[in-house]
Structure formats: C-alpha cells, structure tokens
C-alpha beads as a LAMMPS data file, in Angstrom:
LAMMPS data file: protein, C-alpha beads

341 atoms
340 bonds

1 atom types
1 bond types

-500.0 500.0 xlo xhi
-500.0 500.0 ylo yhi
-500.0 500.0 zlo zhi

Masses

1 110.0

Atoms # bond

1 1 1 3.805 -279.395 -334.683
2 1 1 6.005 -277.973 -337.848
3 1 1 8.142 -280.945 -339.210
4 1 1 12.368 -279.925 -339.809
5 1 1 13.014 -280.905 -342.861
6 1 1 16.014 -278.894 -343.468
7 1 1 17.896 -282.797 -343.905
8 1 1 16.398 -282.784 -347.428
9 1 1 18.024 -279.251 -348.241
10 1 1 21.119 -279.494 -349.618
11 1 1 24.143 -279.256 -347.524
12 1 1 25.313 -275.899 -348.616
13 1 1 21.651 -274.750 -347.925
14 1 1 21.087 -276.406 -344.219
15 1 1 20.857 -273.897 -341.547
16 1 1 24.440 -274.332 -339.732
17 1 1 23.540 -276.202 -336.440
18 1 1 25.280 -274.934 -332.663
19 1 1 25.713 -277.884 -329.888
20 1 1 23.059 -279.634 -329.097
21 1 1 21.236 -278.405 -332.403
22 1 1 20.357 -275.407 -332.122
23 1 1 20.477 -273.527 -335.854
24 1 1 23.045 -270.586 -335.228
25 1 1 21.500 -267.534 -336.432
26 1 1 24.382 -265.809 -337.917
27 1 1 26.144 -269.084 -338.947
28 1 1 27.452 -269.135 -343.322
29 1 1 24.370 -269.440 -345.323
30 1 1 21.884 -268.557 -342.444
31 1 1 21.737 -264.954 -343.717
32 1 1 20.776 -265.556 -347.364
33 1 1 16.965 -267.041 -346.139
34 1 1 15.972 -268.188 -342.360
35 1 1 12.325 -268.688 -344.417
36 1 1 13.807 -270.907 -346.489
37 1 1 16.153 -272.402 -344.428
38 1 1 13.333 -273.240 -342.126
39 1 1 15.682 -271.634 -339.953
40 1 1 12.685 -269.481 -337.686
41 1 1 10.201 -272.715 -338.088
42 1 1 13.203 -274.697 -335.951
43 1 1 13.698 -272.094 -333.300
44 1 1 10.079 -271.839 -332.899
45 1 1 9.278 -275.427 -332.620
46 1 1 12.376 -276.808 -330.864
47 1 1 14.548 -273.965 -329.533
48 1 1 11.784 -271.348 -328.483
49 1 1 14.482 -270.205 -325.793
50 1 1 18.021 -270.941 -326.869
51 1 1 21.323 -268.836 -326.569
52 1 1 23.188 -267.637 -329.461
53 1 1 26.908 -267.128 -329.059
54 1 1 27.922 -265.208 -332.358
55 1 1 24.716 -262.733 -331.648
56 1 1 25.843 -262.491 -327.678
57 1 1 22.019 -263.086 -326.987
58 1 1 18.747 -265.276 -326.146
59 1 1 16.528 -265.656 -328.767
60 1 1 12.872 -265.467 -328.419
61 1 1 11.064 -266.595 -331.713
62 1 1 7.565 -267.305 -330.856
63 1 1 4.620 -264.432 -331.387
64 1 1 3.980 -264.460 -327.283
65 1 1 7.322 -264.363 -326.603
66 1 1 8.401 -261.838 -328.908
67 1 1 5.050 -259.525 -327.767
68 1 1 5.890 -259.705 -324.311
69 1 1 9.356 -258.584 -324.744
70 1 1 8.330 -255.772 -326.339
71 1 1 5.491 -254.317 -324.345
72 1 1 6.573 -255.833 -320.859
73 1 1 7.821 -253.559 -318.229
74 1 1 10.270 -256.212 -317.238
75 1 1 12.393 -255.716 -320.028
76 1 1 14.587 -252.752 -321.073
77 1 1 15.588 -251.236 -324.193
78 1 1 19.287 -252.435 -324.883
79 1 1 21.929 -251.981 -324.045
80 1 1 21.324 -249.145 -321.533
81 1 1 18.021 -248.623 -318.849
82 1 1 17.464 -245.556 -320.390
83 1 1 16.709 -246.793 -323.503
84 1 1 13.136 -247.394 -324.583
85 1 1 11.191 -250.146 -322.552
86 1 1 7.642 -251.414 -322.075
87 1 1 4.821 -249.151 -324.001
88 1 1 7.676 -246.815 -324.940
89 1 1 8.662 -246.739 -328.372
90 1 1 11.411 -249.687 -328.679
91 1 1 12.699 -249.555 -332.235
92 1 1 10.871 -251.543 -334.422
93 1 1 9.967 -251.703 -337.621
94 1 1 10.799 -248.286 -339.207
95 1 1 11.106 -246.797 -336.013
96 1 1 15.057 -246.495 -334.272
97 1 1 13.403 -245.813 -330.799
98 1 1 14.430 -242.430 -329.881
99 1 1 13.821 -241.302 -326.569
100 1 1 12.824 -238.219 -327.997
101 1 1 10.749 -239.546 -331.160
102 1 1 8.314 -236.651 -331.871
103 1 1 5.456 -236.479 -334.498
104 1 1 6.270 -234.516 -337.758
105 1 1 4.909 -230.257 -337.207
106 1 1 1.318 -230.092 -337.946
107 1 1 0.377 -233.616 -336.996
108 1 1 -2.624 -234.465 -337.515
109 1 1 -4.140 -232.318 -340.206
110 1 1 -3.872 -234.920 -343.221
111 1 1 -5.747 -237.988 -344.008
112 1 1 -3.072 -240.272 -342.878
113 1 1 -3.233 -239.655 -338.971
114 1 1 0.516 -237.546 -337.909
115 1 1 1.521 -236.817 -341.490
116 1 1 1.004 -233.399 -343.186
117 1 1 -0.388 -232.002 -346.167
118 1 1 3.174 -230.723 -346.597
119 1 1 4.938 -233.757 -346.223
120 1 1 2.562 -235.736 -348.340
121 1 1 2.789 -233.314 -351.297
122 1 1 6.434 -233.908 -351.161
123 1 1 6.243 -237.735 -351.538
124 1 1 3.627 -237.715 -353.998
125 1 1 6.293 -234.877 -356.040
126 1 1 8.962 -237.184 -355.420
127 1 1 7.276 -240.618 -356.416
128 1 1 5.940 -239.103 -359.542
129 1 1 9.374 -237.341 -360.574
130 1 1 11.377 -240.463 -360.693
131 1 1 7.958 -242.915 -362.206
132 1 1 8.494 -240.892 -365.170
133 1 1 11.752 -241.173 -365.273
134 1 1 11.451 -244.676 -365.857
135 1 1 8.174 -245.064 -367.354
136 1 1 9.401 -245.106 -371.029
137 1 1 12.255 -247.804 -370.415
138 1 1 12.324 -251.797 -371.740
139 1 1 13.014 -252.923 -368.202
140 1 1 13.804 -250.987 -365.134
141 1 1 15.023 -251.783 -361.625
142 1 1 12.755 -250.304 -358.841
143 1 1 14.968 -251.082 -356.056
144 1 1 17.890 -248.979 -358.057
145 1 1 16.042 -246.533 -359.782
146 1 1 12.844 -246.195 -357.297
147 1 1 13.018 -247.254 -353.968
148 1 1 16.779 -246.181 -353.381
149 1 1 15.898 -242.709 -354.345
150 1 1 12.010 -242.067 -352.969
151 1 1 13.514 -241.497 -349.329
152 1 1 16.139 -239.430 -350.219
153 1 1 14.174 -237.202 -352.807
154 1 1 11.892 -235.253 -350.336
155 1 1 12.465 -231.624 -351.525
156 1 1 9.864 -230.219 -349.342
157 1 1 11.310 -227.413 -347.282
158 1 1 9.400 -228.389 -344.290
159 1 1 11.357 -231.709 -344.644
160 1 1 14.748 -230.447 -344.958
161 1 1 13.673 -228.433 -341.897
162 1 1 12.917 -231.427 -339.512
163 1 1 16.143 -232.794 -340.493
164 1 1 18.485 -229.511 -339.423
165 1 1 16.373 -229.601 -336.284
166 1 1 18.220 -232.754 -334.540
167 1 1 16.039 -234.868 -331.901
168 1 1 14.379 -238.054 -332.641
169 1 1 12.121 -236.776 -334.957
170 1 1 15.100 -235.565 -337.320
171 1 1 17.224 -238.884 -336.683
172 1 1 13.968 -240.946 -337.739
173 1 1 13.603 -238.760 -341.168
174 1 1 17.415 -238.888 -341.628
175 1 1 17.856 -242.751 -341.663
176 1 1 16.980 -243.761 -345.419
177 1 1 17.830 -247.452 -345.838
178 1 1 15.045 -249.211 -343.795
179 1 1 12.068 -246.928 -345.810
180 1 1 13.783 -248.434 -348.855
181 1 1 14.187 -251.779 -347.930
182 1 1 10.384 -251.847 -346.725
183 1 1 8.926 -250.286 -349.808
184 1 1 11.079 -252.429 -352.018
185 1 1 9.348 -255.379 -349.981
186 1 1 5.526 -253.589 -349.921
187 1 1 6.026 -252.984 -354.107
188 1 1 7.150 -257.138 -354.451
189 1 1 4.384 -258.244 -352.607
190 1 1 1.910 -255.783 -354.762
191 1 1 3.348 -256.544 -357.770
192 1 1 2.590 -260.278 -357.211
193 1 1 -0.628 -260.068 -356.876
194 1 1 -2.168 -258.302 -360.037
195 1 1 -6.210 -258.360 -358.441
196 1 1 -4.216 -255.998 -355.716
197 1 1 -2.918 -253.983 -358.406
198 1 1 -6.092 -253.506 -360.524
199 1 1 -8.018 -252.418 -357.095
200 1 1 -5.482 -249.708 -356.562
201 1 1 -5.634 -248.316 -360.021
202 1 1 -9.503 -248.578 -360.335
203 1 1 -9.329 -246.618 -357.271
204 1 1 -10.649 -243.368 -358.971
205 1 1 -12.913 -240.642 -357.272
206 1 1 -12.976 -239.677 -353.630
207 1 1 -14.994 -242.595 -352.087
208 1 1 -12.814 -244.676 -353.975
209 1 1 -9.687 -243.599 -353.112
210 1 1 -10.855 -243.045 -349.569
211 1 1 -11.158 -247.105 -350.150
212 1 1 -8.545 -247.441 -352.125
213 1 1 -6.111 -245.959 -349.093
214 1 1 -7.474 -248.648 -346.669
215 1 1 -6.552 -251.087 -348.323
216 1 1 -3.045 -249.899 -349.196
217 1 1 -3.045 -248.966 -344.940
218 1 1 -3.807 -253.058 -344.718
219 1 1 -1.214 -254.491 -347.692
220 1 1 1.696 -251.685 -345.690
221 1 1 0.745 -253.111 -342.165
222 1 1 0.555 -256.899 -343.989
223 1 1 4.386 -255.615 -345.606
224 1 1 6.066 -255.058 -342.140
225 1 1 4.630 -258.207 -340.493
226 1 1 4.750 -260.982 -343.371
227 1 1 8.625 -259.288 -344.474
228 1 1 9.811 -256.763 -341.957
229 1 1 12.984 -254.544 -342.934
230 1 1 14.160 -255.025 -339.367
231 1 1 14.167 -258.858 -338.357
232 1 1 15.833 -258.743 -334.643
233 1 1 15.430 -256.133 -332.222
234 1 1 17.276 -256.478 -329.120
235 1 1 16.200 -256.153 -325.270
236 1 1 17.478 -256.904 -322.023
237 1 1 15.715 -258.514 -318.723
238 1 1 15.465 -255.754 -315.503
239 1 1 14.546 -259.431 -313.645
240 1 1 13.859 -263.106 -314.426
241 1 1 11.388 -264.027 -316.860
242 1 1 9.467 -266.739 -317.589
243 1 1 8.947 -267.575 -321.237
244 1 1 7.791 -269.993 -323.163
245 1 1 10.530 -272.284 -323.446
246 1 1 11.884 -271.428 -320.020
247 1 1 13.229 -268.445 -317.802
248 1 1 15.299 -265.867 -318.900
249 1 1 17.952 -265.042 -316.133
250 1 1 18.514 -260.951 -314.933
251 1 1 20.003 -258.746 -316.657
252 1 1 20.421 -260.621 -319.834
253 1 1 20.326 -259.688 -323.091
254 1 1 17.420 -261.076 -326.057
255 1 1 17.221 -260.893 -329.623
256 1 1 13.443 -260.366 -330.714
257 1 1 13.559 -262.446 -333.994
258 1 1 10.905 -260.456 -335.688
259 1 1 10.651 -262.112 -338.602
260 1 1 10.205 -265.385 -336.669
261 1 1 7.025 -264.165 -334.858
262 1 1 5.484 -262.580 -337.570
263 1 1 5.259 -265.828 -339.078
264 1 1 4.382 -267.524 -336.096
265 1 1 1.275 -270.166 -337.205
266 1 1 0.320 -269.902 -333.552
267 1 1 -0.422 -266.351 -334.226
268 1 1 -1.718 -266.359 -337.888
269 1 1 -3.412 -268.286 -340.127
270 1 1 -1.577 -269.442 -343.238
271 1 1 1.563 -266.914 -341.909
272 1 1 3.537 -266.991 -345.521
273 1 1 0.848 -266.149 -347.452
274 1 1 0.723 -262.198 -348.501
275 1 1 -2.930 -261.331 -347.128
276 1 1 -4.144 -257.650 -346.613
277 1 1 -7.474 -258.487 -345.915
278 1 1 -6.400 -261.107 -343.112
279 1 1 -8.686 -261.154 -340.144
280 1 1 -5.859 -261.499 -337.376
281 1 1 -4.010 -258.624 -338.696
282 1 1 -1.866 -257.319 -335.145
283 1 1 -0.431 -253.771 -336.185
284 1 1 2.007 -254.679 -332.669
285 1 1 5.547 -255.627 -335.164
286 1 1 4.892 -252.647 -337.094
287 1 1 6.423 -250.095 -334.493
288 1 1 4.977 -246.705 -333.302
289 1 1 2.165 -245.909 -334.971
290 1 1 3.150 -241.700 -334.637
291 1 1 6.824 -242.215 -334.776
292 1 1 8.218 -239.856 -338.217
293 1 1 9.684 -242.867 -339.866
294 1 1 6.444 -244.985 -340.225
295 1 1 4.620 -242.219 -341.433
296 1 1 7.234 -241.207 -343.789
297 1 1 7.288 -245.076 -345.144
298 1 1 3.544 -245.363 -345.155
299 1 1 3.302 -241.970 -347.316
300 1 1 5.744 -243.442 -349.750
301 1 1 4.385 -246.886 -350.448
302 1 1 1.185 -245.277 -350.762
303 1 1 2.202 -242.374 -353.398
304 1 1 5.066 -244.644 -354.913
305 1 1 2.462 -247.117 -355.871
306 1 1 0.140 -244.734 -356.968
307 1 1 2.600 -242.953 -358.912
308 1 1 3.842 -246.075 -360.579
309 1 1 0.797 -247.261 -361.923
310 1 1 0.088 -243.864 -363.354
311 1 1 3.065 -243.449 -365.094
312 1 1 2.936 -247.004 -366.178
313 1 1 -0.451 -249.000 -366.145
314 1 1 0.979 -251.755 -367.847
315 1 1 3.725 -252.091 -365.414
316 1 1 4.624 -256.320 -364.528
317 1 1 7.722 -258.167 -363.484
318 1 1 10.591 -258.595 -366.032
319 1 1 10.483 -261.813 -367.921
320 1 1 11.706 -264.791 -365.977
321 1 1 12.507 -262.380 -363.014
322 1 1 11.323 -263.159 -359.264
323 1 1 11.607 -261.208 -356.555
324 1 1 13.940 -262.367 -354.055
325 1 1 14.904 -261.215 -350.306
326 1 1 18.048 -261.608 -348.590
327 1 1 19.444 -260.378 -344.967
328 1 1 18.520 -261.497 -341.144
329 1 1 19.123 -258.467 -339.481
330 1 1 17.706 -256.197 -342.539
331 1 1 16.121 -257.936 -345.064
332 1 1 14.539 -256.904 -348.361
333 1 1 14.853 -257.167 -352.235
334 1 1 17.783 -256.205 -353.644
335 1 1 16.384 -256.173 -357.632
336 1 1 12.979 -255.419 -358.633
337 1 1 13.373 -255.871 -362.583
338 1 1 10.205 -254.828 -364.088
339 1 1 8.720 -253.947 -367.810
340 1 1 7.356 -250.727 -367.392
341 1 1 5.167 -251.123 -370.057

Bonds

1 1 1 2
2 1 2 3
3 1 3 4
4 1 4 5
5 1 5 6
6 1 6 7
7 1 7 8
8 1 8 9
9 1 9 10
10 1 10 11
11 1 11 12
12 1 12 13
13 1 13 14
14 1 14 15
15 1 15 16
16 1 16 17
17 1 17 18
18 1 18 19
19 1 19 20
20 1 20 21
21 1 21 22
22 1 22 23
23 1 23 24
24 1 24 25
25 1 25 26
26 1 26 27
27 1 27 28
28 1 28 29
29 1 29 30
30 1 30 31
31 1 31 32
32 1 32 33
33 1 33 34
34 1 34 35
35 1 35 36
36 1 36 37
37 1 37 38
38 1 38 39
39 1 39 40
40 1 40 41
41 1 41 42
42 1 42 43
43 1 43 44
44 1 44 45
45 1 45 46
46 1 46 47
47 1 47 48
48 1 48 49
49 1 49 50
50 1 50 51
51 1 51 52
52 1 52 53
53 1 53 54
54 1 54 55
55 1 55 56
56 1 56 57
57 1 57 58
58 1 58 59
59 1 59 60
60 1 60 61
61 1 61 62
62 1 62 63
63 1 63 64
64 1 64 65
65 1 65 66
66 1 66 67
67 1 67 68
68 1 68 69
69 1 69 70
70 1 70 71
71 1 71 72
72 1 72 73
73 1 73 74
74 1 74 75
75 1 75 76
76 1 76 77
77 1 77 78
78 1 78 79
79 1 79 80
80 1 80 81
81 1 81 82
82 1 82 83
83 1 83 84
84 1 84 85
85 1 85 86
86 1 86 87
87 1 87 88
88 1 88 89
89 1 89 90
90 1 90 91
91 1 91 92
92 1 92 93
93 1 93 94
94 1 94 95
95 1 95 96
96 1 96 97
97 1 97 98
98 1 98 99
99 1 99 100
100 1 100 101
101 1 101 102
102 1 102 103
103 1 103 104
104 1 104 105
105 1 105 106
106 1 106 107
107 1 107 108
108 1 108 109
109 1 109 110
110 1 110 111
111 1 111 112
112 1 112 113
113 1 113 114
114 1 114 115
115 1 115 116
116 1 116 117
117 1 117 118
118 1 118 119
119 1 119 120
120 1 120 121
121 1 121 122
122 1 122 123
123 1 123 124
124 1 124 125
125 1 125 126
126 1 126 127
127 1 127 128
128 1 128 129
129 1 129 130
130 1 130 131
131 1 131 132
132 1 132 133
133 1 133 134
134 1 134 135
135 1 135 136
136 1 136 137
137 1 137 138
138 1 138 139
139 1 139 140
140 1 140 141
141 1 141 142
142 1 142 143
143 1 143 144
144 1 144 145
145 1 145 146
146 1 146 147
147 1 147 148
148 1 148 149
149 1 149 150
150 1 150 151
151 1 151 152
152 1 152 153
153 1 153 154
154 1 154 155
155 1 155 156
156 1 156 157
157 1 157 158
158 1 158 159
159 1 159 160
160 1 160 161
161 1 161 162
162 1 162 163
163 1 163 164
164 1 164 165
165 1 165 166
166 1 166 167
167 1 167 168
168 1 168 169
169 1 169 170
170 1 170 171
171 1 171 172
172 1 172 173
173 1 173 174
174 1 174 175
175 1 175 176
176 1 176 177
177 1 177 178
178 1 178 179
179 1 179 180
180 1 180 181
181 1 181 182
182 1 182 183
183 1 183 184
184 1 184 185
185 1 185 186
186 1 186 187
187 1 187 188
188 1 188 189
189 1 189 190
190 1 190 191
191 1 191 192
192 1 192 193
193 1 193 194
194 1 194 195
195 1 195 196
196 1 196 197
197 1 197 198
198 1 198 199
199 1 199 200
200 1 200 201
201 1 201 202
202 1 202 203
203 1 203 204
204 1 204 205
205 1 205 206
206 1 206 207
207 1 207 208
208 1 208 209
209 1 209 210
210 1 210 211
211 1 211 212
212 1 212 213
213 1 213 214
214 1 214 215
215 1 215 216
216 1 216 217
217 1 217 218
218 1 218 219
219 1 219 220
220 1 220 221
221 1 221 222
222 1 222 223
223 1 223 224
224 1 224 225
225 1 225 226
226 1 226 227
227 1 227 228
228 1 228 229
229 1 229 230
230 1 230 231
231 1 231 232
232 1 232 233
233 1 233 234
234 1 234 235
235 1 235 236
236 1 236 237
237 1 237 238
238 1 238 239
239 1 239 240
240 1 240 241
241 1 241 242
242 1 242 243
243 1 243 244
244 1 244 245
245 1 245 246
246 1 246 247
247 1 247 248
248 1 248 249
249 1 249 250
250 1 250 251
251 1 251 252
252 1 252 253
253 1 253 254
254 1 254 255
255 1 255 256
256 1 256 257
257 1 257 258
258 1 258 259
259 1 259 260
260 1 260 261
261 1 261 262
262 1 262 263
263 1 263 264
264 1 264 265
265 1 265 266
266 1 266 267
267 1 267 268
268 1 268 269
269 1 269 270
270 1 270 271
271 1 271 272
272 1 272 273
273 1 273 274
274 1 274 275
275 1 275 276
276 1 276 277
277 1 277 278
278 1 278 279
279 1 279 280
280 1 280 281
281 1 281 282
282 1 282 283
283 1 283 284
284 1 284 285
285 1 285 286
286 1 286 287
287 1 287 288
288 1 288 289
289 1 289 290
290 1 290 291
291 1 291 292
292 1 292 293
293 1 293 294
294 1 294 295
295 1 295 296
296 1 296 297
297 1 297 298
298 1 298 299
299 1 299 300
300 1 300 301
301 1 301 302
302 1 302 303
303 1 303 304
304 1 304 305
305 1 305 306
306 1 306 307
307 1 307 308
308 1 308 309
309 1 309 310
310 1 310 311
311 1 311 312
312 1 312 313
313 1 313 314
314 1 314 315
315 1 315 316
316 1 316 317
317 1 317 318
318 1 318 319
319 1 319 320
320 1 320 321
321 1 321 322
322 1 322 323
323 1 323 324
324 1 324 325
325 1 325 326
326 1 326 327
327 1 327 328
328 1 328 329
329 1 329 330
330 1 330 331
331 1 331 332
332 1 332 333
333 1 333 334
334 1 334 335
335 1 335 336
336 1 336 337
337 1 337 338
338 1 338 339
339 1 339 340
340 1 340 341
C-alpha cells in the first residue's frame, strides 16, 4: 500500500483536504502538480470512490475503475445519452469524441495506419520550416517557437480542406491546443533521455527508419499514458455501478482522473518512470486509435522530432533548465528552453 506523505510537504504545497480527508481536486495549489502533491497516489489508495463538490462529480482514480468507465456500456458520454458511450469513441486523449469522428480522406494508404501521404508531407514541411528557424539560435523555446506553431502550420490543401468541411473529422483537426500540449510533453520526455535520442537519429536507411518509427509509435503511446494532455474525462452512470471503492448511484456523473490511472502501480510497473519499451504498455488512455486528432499528433511528434534533430544534432536542454508540467484538467510544459546547438 502507497504511504501519504504529503504531511512532510510544506503547507503551501499539501494537497487541500475536503471533510473527512478527501484531497479536493480543484482546491489552491492542487492544479500546479497532483504527481507531486501525491494528490492521485491518495485518491487511489484511500478515496478510490469519493465525491468532489467543486468538480460536481465522483472520481474514479484507479486503472480498473477508470477502464471500465470508459469501455462499459453502463456508462454514458456526459452530459447527454447521446454522447459517446461504451466502445464508442469517448473523448480521450487527443480525441473530443465526436459522434461523427471520421478518418482523414485516403485512410489508409501511408505507413502510419489512417494518415495520408498528403497529410504527412505537410507535417514533415511544417516541422522542418520552423526547426530551421530556430536551429541557429543560443537558446530557443520549443513550446513557444515549436510546439505552439506545428499544429497550426499545416499548409497542405487537403488539410485546409477537412477543416471547411465541418463534422467530427474537421472539429478534431481544428482544435490545436491539446496536439501542442502532448508534443510539448512527448519532446520533454525524449529530450531526457539522450540513448532515446541517439536511436532516433541513427535511424538512417529504410529498415532503420522502419525501426526507428516503432519505437517513436511506443515513446508517443508511453507520452499519452505516463503525461496525458487531457487528465479527467467525464461520464455519467445509465444504472448503479459497482466499483472498486463502492457503488456509484444512477444517473450520476464521474470524473475519469486519467492521469491517476495511468500511473496506477496496480496497472504498471514502476508507473513514473518514462519507458517506451515497457512490457505492459495498454494503448486503452490513448483514445481512438483512427480518430483525425491522434493521427494528426502522432504525425507531428514523429516529424517534429525528426526534424529537430536534423536541423540541430547537437540539440540539449538549456543550462540549469528542467522541464516542468503544470494543469489537472490539461496538463503539459509550458517552457522547453533548449541550446540548439
């Protein structure tokens, strides 16, 4: 069982506690790090089922929990029945969970499974663009300069296209922010690890990029579990449920804590620790495999990568700088300072 030790943090740093202790999720300070806070390890150890008054909702922390509420036909998207529920896309991850999420025109036909040649041209034009742009700089901000602007750079008329169109797949291209929050979290976690790095970039050839591009499929899938952009996703019960920590009544309304159960040590072994090559990877908290948005997002963290250590081999953090995320219903870096070369 995982000790609370959030008594030895100091005061301005303890997760704020509801009656009968129950850490209140949206409580001063709670935002700035559950990790750190402990704030998740406490719901999953002593609150697994708990109700949280400032988020209106029951909070399921636990991997099982969290899985169930996601995939079982007993619960509904929120806050209407017509929104998705059970094996239908519920938004997660990248995804928004459009009723009428459809794959990008010409599925199919690229090397990432749903994405186009098209579309992936465009990233890689994009990603190299604004690498260059930086490459010759002292120090450089990739959140700023890199991340913010990857999304929202796709020139490819194809692209612009799907946008005009409307529908879900248009509304999953059109929202920006949580591609740049998760490739701002997928370049941290690659940046830390500089054997990661040096397999990418040796990646030369076509069997070893073919290689190269599972891996980076692994560290992207590793990304949205270990530090995903969306931490809560909300449901809501058609009937009572038993859970974990007790029943959940009809018609009543849950907070998936995402972030919670993809750290769940239940589920995974050594659950903070950054580990593409993990042997209980569970692609499950990374959303729709075919929905736009996670393509789109996979595409760019594998060009934007690519692109950066191209444009900049040498490229490491900025001296003294360490990448820090913030947020508990979005969450991911907010500076990247790096020396490009």
């Amino acid at each position: 069982m995982e000790a609370d030790r959030s008594e030895a943090l100091p005061t301005a740093r303890r997760p704020h506690r509801l009656a009968g202790g129950q850490p209140g999720l949206l409580e001063p300070g709670a935002s700035t790090d559950p990790y750190r806070l402990r704030l998740y390890r406490i719901l999953r150890t002593d609150f697994p089922l708990g109700y949280d008054p400032g988020l209106g909702a029951w909070l399921l922390s636990r991997y099982a929990d969290v899985a169930l509420a996601l995939t079982d036909p007993r619960f509904t998207g929120y806050p209407r029945d017509g929104a998705p529920r059970g094996p239908v896309p519920a938004p997660l991850g990248l995804c928004r969970g459009s009723l009428v999420c459809t794959p990008l025109p010409g599925s199919g036909t690229d090397r990432i499974p749903g994405s186009t040649p098209a579309t992936a041209s465009a990233v890689e034009r994009a990603a190299y663009v604004l690498a260059r742009r930086i490459a010759g700089r002292d120090q450089a901000d990739l959140v700023g300069e890199f991340c913010r602007w990857l999304p929202a750079g796709l020139s490819s008329p194809r692209l612009k296209a799907l946008v005009r169109t409307g529908g879900g797949a248009a509304d999953c291209a059109r929202h920006t922010g949580l591609r740049e929050r998760a490739l701002a979290s997928f370049l941290a976690n690659m940046l830390d690890d500089p054997d990661l790095l040096a397999a990418v970039a040796g990646g030369v050839g076509p069997g070893a990029e073919a290689g190269t591009g599972m891996l980076l499929d692994r560290a992207w899938t590793e990304t949205l579990r270990r530090d995903p952009p969306v931490q809560i996703v909300l449901r809501r019960t058609r009937t009572e449920v038993r859970v974990s920590g007790g029943t959940l009544p009809a018609g009543a309304p849950v907070a998936c804590l995402i972030g919670a159960a993809g750290r769940d040590p239940a589920r995974f072994a050594a659950p903070d620790r950054f580990d593409p090559l993990r042997a209980d990877a569970d692609p499950l908290l990374t959303g729709p495999a075919g929905c736009p948005a996670a393509l789109l997002g996979r595409l760019e963290a594998e060009h934007g990568l690519r692109a950066l250590l191209t444009a900049m081999p040498g490229i490491r953090w900025a001296d003294g700088f360490r990448p820090a995320s913030s947020g508990v219903l979005t969450r991911g870096p907010r500076t990247l300072l790096v020396r490009p070369s």
